[in-house]
DSSP file (Angstrom, degrees, kcal/mol; ACC not computed):
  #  RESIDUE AA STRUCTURE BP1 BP2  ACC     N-H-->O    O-->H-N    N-H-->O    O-->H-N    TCO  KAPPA ALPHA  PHI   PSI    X-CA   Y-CA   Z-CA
    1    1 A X              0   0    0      0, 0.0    56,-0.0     0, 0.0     0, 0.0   0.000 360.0 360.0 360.0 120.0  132.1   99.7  108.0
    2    2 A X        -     0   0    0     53,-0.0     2,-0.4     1,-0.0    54,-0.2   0.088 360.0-139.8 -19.9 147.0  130.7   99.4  111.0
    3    3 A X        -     0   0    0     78,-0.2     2,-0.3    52,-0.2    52,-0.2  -0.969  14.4-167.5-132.3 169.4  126.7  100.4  111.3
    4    4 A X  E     -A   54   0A   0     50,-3.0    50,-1.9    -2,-0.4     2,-0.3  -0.757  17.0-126.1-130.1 166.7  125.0  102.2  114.1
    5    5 A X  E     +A   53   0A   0     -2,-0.3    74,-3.6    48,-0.3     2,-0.3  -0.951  38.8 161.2-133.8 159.3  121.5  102.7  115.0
    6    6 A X  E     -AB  52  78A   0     46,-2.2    46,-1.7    -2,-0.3    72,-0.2  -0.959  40.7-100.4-166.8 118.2  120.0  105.8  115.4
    7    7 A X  E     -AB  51  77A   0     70,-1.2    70,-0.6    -2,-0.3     2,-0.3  -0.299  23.8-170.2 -41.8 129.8  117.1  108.6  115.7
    8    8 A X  E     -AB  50  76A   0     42,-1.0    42,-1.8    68,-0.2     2,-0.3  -0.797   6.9-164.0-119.1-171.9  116.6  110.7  112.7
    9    9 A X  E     -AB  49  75A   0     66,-1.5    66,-0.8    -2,-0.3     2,-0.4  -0.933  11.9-169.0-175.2  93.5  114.0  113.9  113.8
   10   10 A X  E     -AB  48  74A   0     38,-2.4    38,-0.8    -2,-0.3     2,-0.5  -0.943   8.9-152.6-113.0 142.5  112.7  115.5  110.6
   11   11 A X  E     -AB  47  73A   0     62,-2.4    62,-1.0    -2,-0.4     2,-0.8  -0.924   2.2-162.3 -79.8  97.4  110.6  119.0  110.3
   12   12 A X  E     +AB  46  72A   0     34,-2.8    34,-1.5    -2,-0.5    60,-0.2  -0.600  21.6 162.6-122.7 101.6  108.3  119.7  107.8
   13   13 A X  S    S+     0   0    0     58,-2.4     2,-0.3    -2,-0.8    -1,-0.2   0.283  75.7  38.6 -70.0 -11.0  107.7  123.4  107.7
   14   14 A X    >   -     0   0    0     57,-0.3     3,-1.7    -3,-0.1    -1,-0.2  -0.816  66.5-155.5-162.3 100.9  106.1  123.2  103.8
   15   15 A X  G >  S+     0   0    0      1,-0.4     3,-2.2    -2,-0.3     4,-0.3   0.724  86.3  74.6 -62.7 -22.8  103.7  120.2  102.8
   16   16 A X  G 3  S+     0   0    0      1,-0.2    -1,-0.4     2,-0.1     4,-0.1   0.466  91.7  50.4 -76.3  25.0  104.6  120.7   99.2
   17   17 A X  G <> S+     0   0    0     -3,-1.7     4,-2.2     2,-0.1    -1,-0.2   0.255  85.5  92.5-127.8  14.0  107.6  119.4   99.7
   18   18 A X  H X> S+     0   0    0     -3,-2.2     4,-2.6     2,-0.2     3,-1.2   0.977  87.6  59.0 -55.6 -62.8  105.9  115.8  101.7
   19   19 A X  H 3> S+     0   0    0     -4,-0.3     4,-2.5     1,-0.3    -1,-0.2   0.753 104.6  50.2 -43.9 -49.4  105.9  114.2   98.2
   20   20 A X  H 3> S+     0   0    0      2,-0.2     4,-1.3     1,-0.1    -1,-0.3   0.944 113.5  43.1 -54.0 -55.2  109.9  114.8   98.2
   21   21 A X  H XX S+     0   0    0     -4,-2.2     4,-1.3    -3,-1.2     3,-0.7   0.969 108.7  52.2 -59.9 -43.3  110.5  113.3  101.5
   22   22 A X  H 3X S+     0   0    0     -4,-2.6     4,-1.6     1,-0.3    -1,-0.2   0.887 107.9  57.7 -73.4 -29.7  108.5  110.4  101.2
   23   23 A X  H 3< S+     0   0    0     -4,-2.5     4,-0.3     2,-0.2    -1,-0.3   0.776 114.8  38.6  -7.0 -71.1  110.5  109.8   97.7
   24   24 A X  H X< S+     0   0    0     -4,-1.3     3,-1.9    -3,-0.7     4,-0.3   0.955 108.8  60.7 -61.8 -72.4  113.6  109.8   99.5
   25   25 A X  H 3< S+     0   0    0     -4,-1.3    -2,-0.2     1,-0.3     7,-0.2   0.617 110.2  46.0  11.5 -55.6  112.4  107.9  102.7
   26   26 A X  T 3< S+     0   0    0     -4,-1.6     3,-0.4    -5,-0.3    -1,-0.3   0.700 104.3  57.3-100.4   7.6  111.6  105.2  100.5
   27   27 A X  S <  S+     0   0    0     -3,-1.9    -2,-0.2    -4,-0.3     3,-0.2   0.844 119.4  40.5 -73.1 -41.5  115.2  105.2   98.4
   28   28 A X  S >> S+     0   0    0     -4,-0.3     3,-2.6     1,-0.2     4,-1.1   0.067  79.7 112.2-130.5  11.1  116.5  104.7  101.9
   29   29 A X  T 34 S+     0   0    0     -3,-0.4    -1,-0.2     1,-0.3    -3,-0.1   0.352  70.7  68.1 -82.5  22.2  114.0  102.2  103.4
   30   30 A X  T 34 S+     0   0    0     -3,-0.2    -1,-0.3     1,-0.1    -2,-0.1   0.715 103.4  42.4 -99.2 -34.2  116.6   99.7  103.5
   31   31 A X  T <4 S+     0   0    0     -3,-2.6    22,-1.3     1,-0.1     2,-0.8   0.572 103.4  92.1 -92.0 -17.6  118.5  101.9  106.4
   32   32 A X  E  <  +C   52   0A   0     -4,-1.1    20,-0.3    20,-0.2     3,-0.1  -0.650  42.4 167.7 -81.2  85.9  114.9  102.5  108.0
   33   33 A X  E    S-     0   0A   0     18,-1.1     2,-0.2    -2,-0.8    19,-0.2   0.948  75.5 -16.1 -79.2 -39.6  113.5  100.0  110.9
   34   34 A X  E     -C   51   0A   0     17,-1.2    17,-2.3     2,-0.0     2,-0.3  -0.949  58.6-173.4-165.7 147.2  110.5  102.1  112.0
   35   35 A X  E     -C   50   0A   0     15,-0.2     2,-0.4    -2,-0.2    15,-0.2  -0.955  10.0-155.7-148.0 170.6  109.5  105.7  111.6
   36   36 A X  E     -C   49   0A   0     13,-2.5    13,-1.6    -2,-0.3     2,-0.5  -0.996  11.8-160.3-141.9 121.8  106.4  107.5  113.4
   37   37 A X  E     -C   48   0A   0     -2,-0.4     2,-0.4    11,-0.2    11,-0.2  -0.940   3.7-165.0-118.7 159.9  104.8  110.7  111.6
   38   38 A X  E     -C   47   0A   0      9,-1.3     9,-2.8    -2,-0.5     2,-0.9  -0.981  17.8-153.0-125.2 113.7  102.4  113.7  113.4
   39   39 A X  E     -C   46   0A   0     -2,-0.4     2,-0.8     7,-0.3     7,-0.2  -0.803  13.0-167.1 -68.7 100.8  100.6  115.9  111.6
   40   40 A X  E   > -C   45   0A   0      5,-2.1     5,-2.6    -2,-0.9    -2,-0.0  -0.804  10.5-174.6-119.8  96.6  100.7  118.6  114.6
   41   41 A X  T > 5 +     0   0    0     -2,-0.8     3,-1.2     1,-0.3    -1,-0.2   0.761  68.3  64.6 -91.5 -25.1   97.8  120.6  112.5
   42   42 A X  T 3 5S+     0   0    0      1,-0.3    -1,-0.3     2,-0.1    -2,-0.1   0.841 111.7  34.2 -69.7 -16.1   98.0  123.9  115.2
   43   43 A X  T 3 5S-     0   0    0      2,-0.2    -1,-0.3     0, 0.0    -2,-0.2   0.117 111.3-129.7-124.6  30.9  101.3  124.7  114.3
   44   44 A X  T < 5S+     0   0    0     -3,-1.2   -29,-0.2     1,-0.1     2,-0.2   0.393  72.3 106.6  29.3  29.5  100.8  123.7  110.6
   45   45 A X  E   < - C   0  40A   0     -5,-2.6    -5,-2.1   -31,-0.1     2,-0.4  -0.767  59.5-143.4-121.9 159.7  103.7  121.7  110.5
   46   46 A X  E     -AC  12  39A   0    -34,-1.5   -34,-2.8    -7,-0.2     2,-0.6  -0.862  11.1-162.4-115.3 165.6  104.4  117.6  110.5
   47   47 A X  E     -AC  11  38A   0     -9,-2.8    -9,-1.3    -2,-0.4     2,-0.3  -0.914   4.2-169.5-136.7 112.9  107.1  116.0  112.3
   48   48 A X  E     -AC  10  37A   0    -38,-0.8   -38,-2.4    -2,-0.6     2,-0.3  -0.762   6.6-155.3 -98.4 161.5  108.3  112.3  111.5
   49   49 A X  E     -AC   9  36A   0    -13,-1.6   -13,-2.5    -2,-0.3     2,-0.3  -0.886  11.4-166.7-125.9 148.4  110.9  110.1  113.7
   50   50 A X  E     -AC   8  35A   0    -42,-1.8   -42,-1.0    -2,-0.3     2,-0.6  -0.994  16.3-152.0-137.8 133.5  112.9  107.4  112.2
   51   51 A X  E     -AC   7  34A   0    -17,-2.3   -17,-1.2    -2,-0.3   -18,-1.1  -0.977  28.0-176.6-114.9 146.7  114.8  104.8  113.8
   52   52 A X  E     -AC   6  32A   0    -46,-1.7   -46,-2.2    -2,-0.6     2,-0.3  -0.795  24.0-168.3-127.8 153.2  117.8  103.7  111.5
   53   53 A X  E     +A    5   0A   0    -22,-1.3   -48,-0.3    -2,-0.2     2,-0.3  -0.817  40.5 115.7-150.9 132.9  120.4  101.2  111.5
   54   54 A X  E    S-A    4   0A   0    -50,-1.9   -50,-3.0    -2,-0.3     2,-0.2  -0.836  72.5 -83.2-179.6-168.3  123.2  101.6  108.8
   55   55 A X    >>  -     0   0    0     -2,-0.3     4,-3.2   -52,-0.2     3,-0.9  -0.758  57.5-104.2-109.2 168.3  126.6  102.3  108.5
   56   56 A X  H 3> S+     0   0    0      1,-0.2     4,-1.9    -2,-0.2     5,-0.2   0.667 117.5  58.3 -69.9  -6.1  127.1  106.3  108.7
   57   57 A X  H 3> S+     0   0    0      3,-0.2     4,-0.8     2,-0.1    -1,-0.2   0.741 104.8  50.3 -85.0  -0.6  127.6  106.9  105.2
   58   58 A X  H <> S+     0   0    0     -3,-0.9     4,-3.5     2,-0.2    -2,-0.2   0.930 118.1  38.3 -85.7 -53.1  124.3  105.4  104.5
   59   59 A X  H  X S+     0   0    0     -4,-3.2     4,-0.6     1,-0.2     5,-0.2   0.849 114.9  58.6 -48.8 -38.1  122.5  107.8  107.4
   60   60 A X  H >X S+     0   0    0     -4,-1.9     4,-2.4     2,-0.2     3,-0.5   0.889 105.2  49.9 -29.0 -68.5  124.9  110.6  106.2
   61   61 A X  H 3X S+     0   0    0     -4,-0.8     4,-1.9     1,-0.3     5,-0.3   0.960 110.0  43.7 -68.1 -41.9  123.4  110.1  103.0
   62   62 A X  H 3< S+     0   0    0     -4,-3.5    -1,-0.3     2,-0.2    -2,-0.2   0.605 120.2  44.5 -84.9  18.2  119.4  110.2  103.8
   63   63 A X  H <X S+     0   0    0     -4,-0.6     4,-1.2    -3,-0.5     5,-0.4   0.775 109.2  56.7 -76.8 -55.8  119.9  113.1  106.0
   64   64 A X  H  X S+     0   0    0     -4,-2.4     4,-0.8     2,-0.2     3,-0.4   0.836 111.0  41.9 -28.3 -67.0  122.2  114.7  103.5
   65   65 A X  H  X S+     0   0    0     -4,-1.9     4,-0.6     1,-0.2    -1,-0.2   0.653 113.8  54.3 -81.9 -30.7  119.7  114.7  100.8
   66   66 A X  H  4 S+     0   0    0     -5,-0.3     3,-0.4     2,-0.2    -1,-0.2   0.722 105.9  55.7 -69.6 -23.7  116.6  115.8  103.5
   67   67 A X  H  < S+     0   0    0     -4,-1.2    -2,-0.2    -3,-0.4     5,-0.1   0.724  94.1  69.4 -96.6 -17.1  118.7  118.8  104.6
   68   68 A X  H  < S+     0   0    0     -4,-0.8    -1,-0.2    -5,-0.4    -2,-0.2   0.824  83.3  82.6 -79.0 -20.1  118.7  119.7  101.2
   69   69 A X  S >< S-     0   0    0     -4,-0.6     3,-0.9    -3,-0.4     2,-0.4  -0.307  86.2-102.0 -54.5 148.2  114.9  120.7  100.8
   70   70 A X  T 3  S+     0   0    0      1,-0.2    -1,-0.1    -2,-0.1   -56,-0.1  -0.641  96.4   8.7 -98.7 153.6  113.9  123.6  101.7
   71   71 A X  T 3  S+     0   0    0     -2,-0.4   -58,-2.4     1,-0.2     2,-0.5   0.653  94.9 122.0  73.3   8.8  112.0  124.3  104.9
   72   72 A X  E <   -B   12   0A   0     -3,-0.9     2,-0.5   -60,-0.2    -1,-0.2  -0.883  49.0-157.9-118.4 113.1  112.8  120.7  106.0
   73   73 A X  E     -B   11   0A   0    -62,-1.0   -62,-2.4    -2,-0.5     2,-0.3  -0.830  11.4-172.1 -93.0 131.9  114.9  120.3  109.5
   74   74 A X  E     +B   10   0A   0     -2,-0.5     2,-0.2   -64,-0.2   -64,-0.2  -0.812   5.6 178.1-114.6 144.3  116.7  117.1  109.9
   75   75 A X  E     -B    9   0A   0    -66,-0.8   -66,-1.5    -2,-0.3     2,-0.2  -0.755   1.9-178.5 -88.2 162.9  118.6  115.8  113.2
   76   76 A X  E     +B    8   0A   0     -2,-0.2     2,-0.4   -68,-0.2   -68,-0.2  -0.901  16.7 179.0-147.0 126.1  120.2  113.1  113.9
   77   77 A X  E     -B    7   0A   0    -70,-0.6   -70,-1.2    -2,-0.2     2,-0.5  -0.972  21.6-162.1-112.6 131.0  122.2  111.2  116.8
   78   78 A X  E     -B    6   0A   0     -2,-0.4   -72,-0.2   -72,-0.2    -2,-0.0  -0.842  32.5 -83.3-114.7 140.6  123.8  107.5  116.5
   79   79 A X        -     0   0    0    -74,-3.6    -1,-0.1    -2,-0.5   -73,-0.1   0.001  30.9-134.0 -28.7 129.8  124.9  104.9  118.5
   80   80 A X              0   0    0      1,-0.2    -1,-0.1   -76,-0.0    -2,-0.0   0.953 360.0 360.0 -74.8 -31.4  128.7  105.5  119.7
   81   81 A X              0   0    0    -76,-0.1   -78,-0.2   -79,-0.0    -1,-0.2   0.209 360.0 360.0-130.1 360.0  129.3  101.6  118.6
């Protein structure tokens, strides 16, 4: 399979659940070149960015498993090639 590189754009609406992402995050650090987090503490929420480069079933899969927390929003956009 091809791989693509790619943005992922996570929300995190409920800090008890950091421990869970970062858990995952590192299951998946193999698909991960760089990521950036913000604690954006006025609106009581954090926001990480990831850039990825994987095939899609690999991104597929850590997004898939982020979208499944609750109160956590995942996008994502890849590479067309």
């Amino acid at each position: 399979m091809d791989k693509r590189i790619g943005v992922v754009g996570i929300v995190i609406e409920d800090l008890t659940h950091i421990f869970e992402v970062n858990e995952i995050l590192h299951q998946f650090a193999f698909v991960i070149v760089g990521r950036m987090g913000i604690p954006y503490k006025e609106r009581g929420v954090n926001v990480i960015s990831l850039i990825v480069d994987g095939t899609t079933d690999e991104i597929g899969a850590l997004t898939g498993k982020l979208g499944k927390i609750k109160n956590i929003s995942v996008k994502s956009a890849l590479s067309k090639k």
